[in-house]
C-alpha positions in Angstrom: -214.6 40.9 106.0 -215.7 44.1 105.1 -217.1 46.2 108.3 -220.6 47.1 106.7 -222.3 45.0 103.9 -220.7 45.7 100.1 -221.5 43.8 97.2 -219.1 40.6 96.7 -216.1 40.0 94.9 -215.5 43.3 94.4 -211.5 44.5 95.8 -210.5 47.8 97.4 -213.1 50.8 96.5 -214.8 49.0 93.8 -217.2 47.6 96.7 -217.7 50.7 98.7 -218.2 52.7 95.2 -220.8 49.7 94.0 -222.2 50.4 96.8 -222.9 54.0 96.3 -222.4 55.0 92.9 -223.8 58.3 93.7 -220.6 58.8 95.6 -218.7 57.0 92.9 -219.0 59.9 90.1 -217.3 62.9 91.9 -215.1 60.6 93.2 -214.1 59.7 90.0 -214.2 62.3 88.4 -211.8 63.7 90.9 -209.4 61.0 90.3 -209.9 61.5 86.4 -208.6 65.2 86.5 -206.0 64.7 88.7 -204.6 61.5 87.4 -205.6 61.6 83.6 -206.2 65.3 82.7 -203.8 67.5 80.8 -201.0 68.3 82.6 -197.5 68.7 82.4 -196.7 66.1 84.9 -196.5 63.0 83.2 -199.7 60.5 84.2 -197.0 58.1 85.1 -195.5 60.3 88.1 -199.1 61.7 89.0 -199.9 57.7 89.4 -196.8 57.0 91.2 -197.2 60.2 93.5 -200.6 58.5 94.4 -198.9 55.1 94.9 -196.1 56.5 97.2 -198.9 57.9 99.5 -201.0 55.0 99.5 -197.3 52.8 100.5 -197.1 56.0 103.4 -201.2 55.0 104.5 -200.1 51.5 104.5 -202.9 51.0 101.9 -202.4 47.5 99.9 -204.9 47.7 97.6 -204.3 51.5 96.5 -200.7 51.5 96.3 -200.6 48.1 94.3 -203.6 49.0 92.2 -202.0 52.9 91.3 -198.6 51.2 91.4 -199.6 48.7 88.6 -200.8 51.4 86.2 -197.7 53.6 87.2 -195.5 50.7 86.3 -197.3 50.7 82.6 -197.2 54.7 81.9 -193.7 54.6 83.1 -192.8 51.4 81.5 -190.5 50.1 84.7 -191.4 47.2 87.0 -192.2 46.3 90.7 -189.1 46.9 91.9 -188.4 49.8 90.7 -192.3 51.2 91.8 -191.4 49.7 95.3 -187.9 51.9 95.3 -189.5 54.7 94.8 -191.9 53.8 97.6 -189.3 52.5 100.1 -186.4 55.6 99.3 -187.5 57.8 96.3 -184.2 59.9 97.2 -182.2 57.0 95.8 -184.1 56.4 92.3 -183.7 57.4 89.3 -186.4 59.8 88.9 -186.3 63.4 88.7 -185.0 66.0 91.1 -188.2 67.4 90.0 -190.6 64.8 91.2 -188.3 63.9 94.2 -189.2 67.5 95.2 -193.0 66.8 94.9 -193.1 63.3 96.6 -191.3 65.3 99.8 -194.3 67.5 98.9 -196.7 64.3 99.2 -195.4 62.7 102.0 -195.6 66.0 104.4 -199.4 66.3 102.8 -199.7 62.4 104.3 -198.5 63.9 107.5 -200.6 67.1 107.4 -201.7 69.7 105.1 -199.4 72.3 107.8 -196.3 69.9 107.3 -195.7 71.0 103.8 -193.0 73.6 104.2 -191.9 77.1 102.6 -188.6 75.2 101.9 -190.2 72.8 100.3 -192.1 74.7 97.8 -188.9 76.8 96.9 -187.3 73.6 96.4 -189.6 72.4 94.2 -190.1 75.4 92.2 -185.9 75.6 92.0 -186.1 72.6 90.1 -188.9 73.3 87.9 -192.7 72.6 89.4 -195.0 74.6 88.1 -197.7 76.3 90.4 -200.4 73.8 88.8 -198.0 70.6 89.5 -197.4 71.6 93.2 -201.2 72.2 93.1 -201.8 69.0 92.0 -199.2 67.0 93.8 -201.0 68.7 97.2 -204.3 67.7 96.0 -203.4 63.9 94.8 -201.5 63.4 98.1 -204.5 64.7 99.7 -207.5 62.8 97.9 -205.0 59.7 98.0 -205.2 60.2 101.7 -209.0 60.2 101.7 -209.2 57.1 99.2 -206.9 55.2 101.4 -209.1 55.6 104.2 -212.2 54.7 102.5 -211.0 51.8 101.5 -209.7 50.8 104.7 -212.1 52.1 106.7 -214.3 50.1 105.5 -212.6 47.3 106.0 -212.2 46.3 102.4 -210.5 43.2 101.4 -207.7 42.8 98.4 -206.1 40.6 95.9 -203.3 39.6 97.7 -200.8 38.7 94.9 -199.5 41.9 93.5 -199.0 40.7 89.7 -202.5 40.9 89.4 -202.2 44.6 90.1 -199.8 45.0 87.4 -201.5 42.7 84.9 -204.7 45.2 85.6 -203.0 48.4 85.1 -203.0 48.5 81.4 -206.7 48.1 81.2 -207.3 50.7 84.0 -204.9 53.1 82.3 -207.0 52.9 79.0 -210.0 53.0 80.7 -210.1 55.8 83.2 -211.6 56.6 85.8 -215.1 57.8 84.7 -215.6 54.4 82.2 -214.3 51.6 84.0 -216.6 49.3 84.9 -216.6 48.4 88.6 -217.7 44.6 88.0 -214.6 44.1 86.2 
């Protein structure tokens, strides 16, 4: 039961952002650029860099909702999305991205946890400026997403197929045009 009142049958941050759309729109917008705009990092690692630090705030409904449209940009399954979240070392991703989900996780931690060795990493295998930019910033508004949505004591689907049967629509819809009722 949610901790304050939110509209009903609405999961994760759909209630809260019902709630107050006038918070909605940056937010969203926010998550738009960072997750759908230009970039050379595909949409499909931005998504799973926001799942992997929603698994690290033990958030259910952000990591299964981000995982869901990861699994469709990157055309993999659960399995493989909960791999990355349980020992991205081990995967088959990238060095690249392995750099920036260390990245990630030491954002979760604390913006002062990142490290120079990090960054040099990173950049030795090929992150731009504007992807370790970005990576800081996802991991960081993923932190502050995750805590909105438990915070407020939101509730969530629990069987995660549904997540993964949604994340085609959400991937073609956005973040700005979704419709929050849906």
């Amino acid at each position: 039961m949610p901790h304050i009142n939110l509209p009903e049958g609405l999961p994760g941050i759909r209630g809260p952002m019902a709630s107050r759309p006038e918070t909605a729109k940056p937010l969203n917008a926010l998550a738009e650029v960072l997750l759908r705009s230009d970039n050379s990092l595909s949409r499909g690692e931005r998504e799973l860099i926001a799942t992997y630090v929603s698994s690290l705030n033990d958030c259910f409904f952000c990591q299964n909702a981000h995982g869901g449209i990861a699994q469709h940009y990157l055309q993999c399954d659960m399995p493989f999305i909960d791999a990355v979240k349980n020992d991205f070392e081990t995967t088959p991703i990238s060095a690249k991205l392995k750099a920036l989900l260390a990245i990630a996780g030491s954002v979760q931690k604390g913006g002062k946890q990142v490290t120079a060795e990090q960054i040099s990493r990173a950049k030795l295998l090929g992150a731009t400026d504007v992807e370790i930019h970005d990576t800081v910033l996802i991991a960081a508004a993923f932190c502050m997403f995750n805590r909105y949505v438990d915070g407020l004591g939101t509730w969530a689907p629990e069987d995660r197929e549904i997540y993964v049967k949604r994340g085609p629509r959400r991937a073609e819809e956005g973040y700005l045009n979704f419709d929050l009722y849906k």
